[in-house]
C-alpha positions as YAML, in Angstrom:
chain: A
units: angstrom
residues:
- id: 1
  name: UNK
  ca: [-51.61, -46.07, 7.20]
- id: 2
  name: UNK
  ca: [-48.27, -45.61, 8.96]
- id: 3
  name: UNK
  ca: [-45.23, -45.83, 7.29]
- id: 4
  name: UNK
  ca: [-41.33, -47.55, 8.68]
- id: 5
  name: UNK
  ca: [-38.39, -45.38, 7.58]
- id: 6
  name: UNK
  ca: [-34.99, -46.67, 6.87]
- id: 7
  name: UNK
  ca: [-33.71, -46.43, 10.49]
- id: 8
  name: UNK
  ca: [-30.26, -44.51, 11.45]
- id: 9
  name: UNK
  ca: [-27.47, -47.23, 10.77]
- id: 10
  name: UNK
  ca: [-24.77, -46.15, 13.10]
- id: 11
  name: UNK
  ca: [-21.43, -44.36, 12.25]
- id: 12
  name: UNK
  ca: [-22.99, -41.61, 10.69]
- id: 13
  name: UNK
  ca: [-23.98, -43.64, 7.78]
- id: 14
  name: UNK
  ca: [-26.32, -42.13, 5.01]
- id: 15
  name: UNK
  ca: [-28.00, -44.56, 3.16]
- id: 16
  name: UNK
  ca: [-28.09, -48.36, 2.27]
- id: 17
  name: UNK
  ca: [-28.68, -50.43, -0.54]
- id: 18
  name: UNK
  ca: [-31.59, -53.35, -0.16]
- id: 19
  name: UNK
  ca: [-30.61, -57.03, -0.10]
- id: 20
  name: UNK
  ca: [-33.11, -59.20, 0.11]
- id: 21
  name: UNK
  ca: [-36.67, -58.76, 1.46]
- id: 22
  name: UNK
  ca: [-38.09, -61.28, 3.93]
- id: 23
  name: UNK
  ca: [-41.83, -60.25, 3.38]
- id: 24
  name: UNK
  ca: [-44.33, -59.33, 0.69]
- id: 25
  name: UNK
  ca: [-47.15, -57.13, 0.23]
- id: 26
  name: UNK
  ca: [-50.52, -58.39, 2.55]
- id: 27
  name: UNK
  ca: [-47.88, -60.60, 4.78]
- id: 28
  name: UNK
  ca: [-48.78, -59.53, 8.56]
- id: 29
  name: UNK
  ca: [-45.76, -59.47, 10.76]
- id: 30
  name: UNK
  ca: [-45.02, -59.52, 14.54]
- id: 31
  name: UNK
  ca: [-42.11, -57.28, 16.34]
- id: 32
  name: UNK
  ca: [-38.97, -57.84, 15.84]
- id: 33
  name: UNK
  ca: [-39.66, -59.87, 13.05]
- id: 34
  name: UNK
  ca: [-37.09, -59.78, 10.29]
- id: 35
  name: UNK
  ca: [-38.41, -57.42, 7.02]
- id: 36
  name: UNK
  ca: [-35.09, -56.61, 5.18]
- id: 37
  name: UNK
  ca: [-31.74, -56.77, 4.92]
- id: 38
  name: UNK
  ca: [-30.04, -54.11, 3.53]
- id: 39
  name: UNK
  ca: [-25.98, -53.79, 3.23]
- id: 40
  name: UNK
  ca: [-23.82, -50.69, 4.38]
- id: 41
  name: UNK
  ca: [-20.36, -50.40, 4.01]
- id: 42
  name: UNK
  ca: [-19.74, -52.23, 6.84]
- id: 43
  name: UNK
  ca: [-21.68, -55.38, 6.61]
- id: 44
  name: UNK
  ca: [-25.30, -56.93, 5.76]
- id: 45
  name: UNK
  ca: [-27.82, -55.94, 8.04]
- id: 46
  name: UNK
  ca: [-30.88, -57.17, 9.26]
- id: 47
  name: UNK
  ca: [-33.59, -54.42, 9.97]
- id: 48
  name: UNK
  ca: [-36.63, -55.74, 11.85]
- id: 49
  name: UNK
  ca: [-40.39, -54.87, 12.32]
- id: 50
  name: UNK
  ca: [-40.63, -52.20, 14.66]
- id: 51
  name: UNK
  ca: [-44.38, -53.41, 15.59]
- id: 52
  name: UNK
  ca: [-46.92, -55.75, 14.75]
- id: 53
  name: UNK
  ca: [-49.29, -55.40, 11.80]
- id: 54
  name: UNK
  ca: [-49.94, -56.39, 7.77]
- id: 55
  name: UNK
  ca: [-47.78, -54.95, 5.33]
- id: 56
  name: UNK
  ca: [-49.73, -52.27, 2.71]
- id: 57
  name: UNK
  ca: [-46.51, -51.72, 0.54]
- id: 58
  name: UNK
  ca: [-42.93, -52.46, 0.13]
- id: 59
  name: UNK
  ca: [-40.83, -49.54, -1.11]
- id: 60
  name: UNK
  ca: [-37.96, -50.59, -3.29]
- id: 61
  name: UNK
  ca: [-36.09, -53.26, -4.95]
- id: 62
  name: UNK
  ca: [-33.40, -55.66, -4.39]
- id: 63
  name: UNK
  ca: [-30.57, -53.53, -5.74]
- id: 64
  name: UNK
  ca: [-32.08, -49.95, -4.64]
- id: 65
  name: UNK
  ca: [-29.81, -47.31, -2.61]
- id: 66
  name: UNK
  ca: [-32.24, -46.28, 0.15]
- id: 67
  name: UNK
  ca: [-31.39, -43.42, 1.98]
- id: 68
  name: UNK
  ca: [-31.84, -42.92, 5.97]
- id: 69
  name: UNK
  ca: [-35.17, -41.47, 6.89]
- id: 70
  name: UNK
  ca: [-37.22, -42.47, 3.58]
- id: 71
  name: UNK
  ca: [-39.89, -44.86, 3.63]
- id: 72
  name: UNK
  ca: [-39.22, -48.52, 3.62]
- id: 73
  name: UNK
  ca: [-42.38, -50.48, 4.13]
- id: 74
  name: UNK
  ca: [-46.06, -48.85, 4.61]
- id: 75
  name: UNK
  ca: [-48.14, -51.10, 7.39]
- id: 76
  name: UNK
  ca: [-52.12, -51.18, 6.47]
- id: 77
  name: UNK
  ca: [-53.04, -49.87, 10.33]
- id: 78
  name: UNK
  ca: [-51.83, -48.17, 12.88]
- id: 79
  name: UNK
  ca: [-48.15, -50.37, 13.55]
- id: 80
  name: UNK
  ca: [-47.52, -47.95, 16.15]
- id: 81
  name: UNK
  ca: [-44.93, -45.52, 16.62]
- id: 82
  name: UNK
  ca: [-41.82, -45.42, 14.42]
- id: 83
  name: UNK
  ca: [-39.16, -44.86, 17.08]
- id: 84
  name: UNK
  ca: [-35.97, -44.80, 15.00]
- id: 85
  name: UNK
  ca: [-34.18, -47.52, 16.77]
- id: 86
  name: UNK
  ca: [-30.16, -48.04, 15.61]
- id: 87
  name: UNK
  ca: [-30.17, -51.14, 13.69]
- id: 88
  name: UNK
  ca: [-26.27, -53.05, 14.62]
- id: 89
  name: UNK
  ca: [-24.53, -50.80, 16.96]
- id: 90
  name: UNK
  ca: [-21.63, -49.78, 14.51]
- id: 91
  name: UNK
  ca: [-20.60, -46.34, 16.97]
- id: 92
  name: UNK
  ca: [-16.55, -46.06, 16.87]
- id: 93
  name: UNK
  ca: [-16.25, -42.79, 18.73]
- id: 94
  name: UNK
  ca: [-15.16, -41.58, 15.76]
- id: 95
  name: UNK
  ca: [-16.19, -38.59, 13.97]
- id: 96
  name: UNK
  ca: [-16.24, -39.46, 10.16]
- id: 97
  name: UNK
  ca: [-15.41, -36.87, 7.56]
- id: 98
  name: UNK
  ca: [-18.45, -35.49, 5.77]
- id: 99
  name: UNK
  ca: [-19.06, -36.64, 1.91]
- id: 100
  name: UNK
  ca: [-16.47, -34.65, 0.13]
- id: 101
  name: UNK
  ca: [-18.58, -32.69, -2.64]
- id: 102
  name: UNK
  ca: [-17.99, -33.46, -6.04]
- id: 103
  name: UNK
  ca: [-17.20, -30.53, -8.83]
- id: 104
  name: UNK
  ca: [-18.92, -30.15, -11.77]
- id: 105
  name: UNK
  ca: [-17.75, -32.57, -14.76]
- id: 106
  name: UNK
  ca: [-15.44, -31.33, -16.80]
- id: 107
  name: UNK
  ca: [-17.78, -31.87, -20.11]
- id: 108
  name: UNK
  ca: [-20.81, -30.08, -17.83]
- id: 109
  name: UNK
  ca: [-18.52, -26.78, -17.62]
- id: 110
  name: UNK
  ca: [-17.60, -26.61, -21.48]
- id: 111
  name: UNK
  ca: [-19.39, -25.31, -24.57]
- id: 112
  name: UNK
  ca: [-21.79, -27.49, -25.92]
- id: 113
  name: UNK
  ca: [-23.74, -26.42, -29.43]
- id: 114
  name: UNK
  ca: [-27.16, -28.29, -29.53]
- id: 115
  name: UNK
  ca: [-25.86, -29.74, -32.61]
- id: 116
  name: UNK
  ca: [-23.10, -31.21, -30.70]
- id: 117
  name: UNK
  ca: [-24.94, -31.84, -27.78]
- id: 118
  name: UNK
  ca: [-27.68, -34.02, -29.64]
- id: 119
  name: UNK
  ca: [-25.22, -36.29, -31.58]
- id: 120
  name: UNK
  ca: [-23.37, -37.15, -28.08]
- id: 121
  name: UNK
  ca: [-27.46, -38.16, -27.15]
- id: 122
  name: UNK
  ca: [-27.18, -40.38, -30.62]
- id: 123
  name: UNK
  ca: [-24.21, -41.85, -29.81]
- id: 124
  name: UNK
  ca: [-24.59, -42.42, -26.18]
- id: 125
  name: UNK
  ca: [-21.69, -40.41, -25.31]
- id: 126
  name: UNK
  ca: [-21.78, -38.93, -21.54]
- id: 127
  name: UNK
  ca: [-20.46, -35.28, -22.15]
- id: 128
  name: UNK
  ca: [-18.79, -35.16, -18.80]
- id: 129
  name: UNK
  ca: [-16.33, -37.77, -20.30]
- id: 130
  name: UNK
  ca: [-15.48, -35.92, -23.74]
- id: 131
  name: UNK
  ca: [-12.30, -33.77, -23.70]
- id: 132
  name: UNK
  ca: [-12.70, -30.42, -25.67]
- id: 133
  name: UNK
  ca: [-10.11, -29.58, -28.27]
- id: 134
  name: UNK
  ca: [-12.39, -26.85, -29.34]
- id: 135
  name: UNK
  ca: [-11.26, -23.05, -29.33]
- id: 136
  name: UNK
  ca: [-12.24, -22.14, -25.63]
- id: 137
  name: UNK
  ca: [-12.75, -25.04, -24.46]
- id: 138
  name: UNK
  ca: [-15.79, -26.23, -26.67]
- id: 139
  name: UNK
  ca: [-16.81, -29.87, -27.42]
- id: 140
  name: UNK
  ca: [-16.40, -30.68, -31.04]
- id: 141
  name: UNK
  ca: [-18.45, -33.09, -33.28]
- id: 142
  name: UNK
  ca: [-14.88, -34.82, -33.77]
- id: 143
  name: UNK
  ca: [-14.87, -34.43, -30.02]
- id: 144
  name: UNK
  ca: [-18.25, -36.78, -29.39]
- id: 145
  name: UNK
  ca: [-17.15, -39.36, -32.12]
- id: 146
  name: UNK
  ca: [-13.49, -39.63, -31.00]
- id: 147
  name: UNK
  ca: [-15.51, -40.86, -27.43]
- id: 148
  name: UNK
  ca: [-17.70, -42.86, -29.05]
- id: 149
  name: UNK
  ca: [-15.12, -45.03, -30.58]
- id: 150
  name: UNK
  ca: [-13.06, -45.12, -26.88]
- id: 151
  name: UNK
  ca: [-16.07, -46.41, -25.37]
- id: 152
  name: UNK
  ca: [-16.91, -49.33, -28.46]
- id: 153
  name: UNK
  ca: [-14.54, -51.22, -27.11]
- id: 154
  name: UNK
  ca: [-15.31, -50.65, -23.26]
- id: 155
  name: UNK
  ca: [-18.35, -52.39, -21.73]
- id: 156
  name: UNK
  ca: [-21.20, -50.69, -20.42]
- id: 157
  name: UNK
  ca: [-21.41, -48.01, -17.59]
- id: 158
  name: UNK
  ca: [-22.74, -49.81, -14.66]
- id: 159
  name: UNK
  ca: [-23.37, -48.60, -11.43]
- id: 160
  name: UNK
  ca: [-21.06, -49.17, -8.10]
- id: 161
  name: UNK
  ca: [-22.73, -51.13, -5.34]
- id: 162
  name: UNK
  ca: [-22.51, -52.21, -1.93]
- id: 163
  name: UNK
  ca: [-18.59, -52.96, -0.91]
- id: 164
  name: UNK
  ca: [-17.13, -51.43, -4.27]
- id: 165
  name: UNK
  ca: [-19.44, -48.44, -4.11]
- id: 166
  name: UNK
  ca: [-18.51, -48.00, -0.25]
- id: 167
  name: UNK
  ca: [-15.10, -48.82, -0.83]
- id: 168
  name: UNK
  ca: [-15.32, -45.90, -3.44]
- id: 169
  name: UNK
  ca: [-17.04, -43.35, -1.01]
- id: 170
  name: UNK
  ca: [-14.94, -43.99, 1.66]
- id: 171
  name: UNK
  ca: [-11.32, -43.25, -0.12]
- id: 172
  name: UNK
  ca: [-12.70, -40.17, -1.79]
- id: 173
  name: UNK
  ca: [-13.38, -39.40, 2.28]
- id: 174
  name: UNK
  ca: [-9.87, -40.20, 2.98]
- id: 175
  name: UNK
  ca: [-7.69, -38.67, 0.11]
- id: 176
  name: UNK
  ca: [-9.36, -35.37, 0.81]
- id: 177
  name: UNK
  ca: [-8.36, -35.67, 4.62]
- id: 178
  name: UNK
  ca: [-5.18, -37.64, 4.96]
- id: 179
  name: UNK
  ca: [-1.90, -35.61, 5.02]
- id: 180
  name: UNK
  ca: [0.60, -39.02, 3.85]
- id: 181
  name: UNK
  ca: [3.90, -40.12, 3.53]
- id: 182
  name: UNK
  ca: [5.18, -43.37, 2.85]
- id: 183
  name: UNK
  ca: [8.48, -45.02, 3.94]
- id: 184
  name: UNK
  ca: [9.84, -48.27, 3.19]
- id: 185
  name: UNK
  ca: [12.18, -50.81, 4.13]
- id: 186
  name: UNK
  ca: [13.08, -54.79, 2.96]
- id: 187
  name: UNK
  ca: [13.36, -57.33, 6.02]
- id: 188
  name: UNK
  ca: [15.73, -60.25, 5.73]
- id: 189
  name: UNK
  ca: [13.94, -63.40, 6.10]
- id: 190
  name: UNK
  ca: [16.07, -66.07, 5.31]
- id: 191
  name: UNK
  ca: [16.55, -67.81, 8.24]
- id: 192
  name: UNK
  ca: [12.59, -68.46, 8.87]
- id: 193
  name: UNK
  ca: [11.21, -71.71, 9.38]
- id: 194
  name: UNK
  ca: [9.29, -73.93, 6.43]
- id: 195
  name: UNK
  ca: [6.12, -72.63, 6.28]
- id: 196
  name: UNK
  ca: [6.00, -69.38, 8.72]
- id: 197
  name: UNK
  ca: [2.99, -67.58, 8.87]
- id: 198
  name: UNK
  ca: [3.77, -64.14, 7.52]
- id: 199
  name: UNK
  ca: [0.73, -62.55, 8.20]
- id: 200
  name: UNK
  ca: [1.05, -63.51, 11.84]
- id: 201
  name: UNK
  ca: [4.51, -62.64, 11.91]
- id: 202
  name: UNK
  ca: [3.49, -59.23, 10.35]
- id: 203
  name: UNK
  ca: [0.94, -59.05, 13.04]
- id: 204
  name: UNK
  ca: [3.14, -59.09, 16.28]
- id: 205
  name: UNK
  ca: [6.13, -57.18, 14.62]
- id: 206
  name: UNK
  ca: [3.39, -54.33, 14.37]
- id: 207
  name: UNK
  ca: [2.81, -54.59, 17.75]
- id: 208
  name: UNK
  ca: [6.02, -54.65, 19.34]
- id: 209
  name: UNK
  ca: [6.84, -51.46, 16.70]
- id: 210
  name: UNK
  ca: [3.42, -49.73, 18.27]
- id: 211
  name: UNK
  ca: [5.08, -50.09, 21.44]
- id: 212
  name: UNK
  ca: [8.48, -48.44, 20.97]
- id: 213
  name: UNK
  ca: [6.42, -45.99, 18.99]
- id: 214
  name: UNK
  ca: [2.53, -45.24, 20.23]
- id: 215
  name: UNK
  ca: [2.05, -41.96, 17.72]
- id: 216
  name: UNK
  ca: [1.12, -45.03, 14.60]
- id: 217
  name: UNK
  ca: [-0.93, -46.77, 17.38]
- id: 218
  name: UNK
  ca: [-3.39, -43.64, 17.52]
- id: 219
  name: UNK
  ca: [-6.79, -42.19, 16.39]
- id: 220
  name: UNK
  ca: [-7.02, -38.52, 14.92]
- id: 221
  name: UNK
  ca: [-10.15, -36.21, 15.16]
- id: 222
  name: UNK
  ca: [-9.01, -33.77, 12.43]
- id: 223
  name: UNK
  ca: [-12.14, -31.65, 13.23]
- id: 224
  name: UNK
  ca: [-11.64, -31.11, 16.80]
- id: 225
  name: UNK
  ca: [-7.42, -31.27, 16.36]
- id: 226
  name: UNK
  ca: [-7.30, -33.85, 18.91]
- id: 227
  name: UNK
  ca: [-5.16, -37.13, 19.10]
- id: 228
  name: UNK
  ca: [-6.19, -40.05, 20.87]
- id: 229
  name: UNK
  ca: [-3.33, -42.43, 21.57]
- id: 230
  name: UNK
  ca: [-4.24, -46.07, 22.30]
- id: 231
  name: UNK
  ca: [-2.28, -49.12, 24.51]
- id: 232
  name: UNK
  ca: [-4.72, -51.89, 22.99]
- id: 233
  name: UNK
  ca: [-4.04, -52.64, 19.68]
- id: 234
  name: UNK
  ca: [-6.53, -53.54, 17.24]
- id: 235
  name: UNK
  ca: [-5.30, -54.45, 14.47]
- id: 236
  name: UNK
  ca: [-7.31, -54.01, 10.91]
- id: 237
  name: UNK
  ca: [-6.67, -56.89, 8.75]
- id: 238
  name: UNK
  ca: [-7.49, -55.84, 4.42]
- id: 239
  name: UNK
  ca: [-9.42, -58.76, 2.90]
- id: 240
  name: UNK
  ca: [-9.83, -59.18, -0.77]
- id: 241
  name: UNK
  ca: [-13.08, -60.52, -1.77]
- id: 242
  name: UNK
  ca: [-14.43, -61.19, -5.08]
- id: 243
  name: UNK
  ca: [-17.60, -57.90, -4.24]
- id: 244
  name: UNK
  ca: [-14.83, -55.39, -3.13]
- id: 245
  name: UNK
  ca: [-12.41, -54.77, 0.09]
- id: 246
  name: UNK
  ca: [-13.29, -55.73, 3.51]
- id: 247
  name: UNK
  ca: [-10.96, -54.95, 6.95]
- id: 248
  name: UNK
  ca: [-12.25, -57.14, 9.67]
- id: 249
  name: UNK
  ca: [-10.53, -56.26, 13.23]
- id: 250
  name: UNK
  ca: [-8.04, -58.68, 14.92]
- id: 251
  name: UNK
  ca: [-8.41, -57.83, 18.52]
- id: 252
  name: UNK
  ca: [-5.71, -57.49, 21.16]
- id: 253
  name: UNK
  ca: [-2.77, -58.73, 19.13]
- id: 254
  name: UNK
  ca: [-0.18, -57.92, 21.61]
- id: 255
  name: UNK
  ca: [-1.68, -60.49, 24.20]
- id: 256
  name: UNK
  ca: [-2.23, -63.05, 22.17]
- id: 257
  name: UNK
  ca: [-0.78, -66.39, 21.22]
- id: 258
  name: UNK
  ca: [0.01, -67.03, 17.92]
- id: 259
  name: UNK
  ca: [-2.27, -70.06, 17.61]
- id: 260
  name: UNK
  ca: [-4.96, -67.92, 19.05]
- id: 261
  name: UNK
  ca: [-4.16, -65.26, 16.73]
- id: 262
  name: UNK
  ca: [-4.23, -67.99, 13.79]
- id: 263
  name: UNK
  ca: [-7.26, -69.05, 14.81]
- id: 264
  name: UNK
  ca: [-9.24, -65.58, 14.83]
- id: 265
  name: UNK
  ca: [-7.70, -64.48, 11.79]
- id: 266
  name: UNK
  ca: [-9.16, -67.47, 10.02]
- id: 267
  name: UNK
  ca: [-12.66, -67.03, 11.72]
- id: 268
  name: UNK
  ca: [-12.28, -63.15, 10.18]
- id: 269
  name: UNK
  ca: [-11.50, -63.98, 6.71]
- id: 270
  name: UNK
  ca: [-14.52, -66.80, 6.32]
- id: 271
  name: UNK
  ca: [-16.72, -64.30, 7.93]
- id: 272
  name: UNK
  ca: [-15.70, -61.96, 5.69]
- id: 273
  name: UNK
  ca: [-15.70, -63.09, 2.17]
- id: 274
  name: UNK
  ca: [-19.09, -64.99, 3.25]
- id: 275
  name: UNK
  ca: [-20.31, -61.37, 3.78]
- id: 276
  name: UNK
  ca: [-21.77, -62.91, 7.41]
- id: 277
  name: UNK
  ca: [-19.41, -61.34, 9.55]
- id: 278
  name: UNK
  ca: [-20.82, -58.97, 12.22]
- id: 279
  name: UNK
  ca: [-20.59, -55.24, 12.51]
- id: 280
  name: UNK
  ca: [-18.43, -55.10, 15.71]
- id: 281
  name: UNK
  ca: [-16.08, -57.21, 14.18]
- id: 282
  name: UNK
  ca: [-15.55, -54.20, 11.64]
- id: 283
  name: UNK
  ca: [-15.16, -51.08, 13.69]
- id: 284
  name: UNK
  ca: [-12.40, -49.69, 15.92]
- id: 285
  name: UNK
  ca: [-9.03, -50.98, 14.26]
- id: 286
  name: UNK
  ca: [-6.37, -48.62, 15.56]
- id: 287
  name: UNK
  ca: [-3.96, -49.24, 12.25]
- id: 288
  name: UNK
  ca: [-3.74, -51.88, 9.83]
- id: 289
  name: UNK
  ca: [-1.94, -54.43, 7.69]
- id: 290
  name: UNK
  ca: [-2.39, -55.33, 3.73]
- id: 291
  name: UNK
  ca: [-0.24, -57.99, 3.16]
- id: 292
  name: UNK
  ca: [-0.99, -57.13, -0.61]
- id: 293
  name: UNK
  ca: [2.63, -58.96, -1.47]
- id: 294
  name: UNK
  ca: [0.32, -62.52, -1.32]
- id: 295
  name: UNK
  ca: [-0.84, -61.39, -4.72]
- id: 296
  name: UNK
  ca: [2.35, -59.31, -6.04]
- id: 297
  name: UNK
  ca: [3.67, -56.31, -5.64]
- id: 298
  name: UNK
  ca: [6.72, -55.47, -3.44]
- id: 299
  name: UNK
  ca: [6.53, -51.75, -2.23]
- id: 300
  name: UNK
  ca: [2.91, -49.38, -2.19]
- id: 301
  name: UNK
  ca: [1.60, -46.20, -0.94]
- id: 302
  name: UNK
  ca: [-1.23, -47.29, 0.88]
- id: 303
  name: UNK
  ca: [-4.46, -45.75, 1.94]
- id: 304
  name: UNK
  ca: [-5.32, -44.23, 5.78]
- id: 305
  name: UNK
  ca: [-8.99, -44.54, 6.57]
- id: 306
  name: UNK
  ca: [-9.25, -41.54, 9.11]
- id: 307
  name: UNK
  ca: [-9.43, -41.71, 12.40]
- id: 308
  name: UNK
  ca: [-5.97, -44.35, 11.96]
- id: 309
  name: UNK
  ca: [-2.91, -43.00, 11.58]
- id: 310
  name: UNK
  ca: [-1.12, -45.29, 10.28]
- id: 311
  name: UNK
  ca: [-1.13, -48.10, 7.80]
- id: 312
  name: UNK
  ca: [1.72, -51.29, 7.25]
- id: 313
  name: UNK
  ca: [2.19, -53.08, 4.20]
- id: 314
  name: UNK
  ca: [3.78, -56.30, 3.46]
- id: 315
  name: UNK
  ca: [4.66, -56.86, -0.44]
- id: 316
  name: UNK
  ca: [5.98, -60.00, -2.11]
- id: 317
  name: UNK
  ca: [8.67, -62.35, -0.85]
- id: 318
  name: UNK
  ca: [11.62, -62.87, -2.88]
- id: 319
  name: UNK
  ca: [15.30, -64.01, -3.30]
- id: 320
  name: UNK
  ca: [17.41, -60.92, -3.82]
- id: 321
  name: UNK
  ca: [21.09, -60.65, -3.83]
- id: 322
  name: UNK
  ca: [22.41, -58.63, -0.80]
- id: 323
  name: UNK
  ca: [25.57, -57.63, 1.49]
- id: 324
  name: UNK
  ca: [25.94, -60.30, 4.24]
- id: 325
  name: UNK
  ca: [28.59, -59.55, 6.40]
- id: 326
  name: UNK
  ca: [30.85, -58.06, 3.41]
- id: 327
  name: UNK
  ca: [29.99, -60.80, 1.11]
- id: 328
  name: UNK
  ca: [26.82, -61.18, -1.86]
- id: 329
  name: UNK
  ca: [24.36, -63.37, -1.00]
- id: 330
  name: UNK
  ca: [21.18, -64.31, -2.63]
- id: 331
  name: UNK
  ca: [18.59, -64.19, 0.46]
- id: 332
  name: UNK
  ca: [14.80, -64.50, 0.80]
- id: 333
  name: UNK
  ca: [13.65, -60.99, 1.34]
- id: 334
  name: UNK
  ca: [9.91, -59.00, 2.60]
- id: 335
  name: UNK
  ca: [9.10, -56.02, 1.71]
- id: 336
  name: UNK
  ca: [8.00, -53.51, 3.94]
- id: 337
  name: UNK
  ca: [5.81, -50.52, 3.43]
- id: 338
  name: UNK
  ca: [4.45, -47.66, 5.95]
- id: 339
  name: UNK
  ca: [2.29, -45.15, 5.11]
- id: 340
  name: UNK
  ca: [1.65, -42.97, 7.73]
- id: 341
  name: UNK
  ca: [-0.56, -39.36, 8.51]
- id: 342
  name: UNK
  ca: [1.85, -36.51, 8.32]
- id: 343
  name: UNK
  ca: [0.06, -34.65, 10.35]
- id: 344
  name: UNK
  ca: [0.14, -35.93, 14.03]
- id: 345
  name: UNK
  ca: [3.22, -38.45, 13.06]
- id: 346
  name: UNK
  ca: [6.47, -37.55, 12.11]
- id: 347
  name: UNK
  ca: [8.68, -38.40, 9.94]
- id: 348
  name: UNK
  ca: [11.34, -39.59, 13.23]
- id: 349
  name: UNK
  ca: [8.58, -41.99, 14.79]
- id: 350
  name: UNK
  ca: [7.30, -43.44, 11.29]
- id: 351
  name: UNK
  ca: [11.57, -44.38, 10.58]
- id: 352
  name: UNK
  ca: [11.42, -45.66, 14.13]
- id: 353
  name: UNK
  ca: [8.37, -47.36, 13.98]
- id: 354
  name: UNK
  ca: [10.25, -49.60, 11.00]
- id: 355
  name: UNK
  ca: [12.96, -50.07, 12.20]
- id: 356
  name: UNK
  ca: [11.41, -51.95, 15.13]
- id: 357
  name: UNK
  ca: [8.94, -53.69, 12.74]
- id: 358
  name: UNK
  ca: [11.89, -54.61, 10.45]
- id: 359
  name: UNK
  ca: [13.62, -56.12, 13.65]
- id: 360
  name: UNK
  ca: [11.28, -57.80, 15.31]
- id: 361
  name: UNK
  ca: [9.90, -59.58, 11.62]
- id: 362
  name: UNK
  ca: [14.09, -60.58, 11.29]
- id: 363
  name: UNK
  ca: [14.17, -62.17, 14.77]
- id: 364
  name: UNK
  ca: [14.80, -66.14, 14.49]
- id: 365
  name: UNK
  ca: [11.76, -67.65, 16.56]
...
């Protein structure tokens, strides 16, 4: 009996949760022959036979978090050697924060009478989520019952999976590292054409702002204390899909034409939100873009996912009444919104940076 171990993922990734599985118990199997897919916070994978030979046991469900190095199937004979092969290249050159470890629950640290502690069992109350109002901190019976009634009217606990449970993991990661500050701006937009694309307009106003102002362009290894400034920009685009958050990468924006730009951006979001878009199309953005406003919301303090520096957001267009050339006008304005890592930018190149991007989005084309 030999057994196939969840394989290293890439990126320094942990563990995975299982998809779908391609085989069953007594199937035999050649190399390279898909067994599972599993999905990271990245994207679905496909992990494949690492040798020839019939399958003795599966290990797992669809819906079970697997983690790297335990046992995934269990082949009847000798499959040969497990060699650990990186299943979808998803290396940045980034060093990723380690998980940021969790205190103990409130409800865990206070005093809890076994009384007390076996009605929360009756009532299916999870201690950690009781406040104590008792003298020194100690959970009451009132405590436990005031709970209970909260939760009646809130639906069950359930687990966080795959892009929600990444999506979770990976802004604990960043609110623990990130240093920010946020800035913001509005951006007259009156005199666009019918119909202009504002996410492409967003787009190249980032770049020509990452030009006057590299520092938001950049990449920041907090553990080593080195910055990494970058002349391509790659620009992370924030999709909102019905399983969680996903930030596909549109490449070179500077050099491209808008059409082209159109055109990939499209490509991107179907990939996306039909959960089929590659790895590499995921890694490497050197800042991005929510343009959140499509749903509402006109300013935010938005979220840095280390090593980025930098982070623009676009809220929701409206009419509001301004000063045009010493008279009120009603205009058609965007909001603009840059959050930014306090640490290796300052506060001069993040109001620079804006001031470009607020020009170059209130240029006539």
């Amino acid at each position: 009996m030999r057994q196939f171990t969840l394989p290293d993922l890439g990126e320094g990734l942990e563990e995975a949760e299982i998809v779908t599985w391609y085989v069953n118990e007594g199937d035999h199997v050649v190399t390279d022959q898909p067994l599972v897919s599993v999905e990271t916070d990245k994207a679905v994978v496909e992990i494949p036979a690492p040798s020839s030979g019939r399958i003795a046991r599966l290990f797992g469900a669809k819906g079970d978090i697997v983690k790297v190095g335990a046992p995934l199937v269990e082949f009847a004979e000798d499959a040969g050697q497990d060699t650990g092969t990186i299943v979808g290249e998803l290396d940045t050159g980034e060093q990723r924060p380690a998980p940021a470890t969790a205190s103990a629950p409130s409800g865990q640290g206070a005093q809890v009478f076994p009384a007390v502690r076996a009605l929360a069992r009756k009532l299916d109350v999870a201690l950690d989520l009781v406040e104590a109002t008792g003298p020194g901190g100690t959970i009451t019976r009132a405590d436990v019952e005031r709970a209970a009634k909260r939760m009646s009217h809130s639906g069950p606990a359930e687990p966080l999976r795959g892009l929600r449970r990444a999506m979770a993991q990976r802004m604990t990661a960043a609110h623990a590292e990130v240093v920010p500050a946020t800035v913001t701006d509005e951006a007259d937009i009156d005199d666009w054409r019918q119909g202009e694309d504002v996410t492409i307009r967003m787009a190249r106003a980032i770049a020509a702002a990452c030009k006057a102002e590299p520092a938001l362009n950049a990449w920041y290894q907090s553990g080593t204390g080195e910055r990494r400034l970058i002349e391509r920009i790659d620009l992370g685009i924030a999709v909102d899909t019905g399983g969680g958050l996903i930030v596909p990468v549109l490449r070179n924006v500077a050099e491209r034409s808008v059409s082209d730009l159109r055109a990939g951006l499209d490509r991107l979001r179907a990939d996306a939100i039909a959960r089929a878009i590659p790895p590499e199309e995921l890694r490497g953005a050197t800042i991005t873009l929510s343009n959140f406003g499509m749903i509402g919301g006109r300013f935010a303090n938005l979220i840095i996912v280390p090593p980025q520096t930098a982070i623009v957001g676009a809220g929701r267009i409206s009419e509001r009444v301004v000063a045009l050339r010493g008279q009120v006008a009603v205009r058609r304005t965007l909001p603009l919104s840059l959050t930014f890592d306090h640490r290796v930018v300052t506060g001069g190149e993040a109001a620079r940076f804006l001031v470009v991007l607020k020009s170059d989005v209130e240029r006539i084309s």
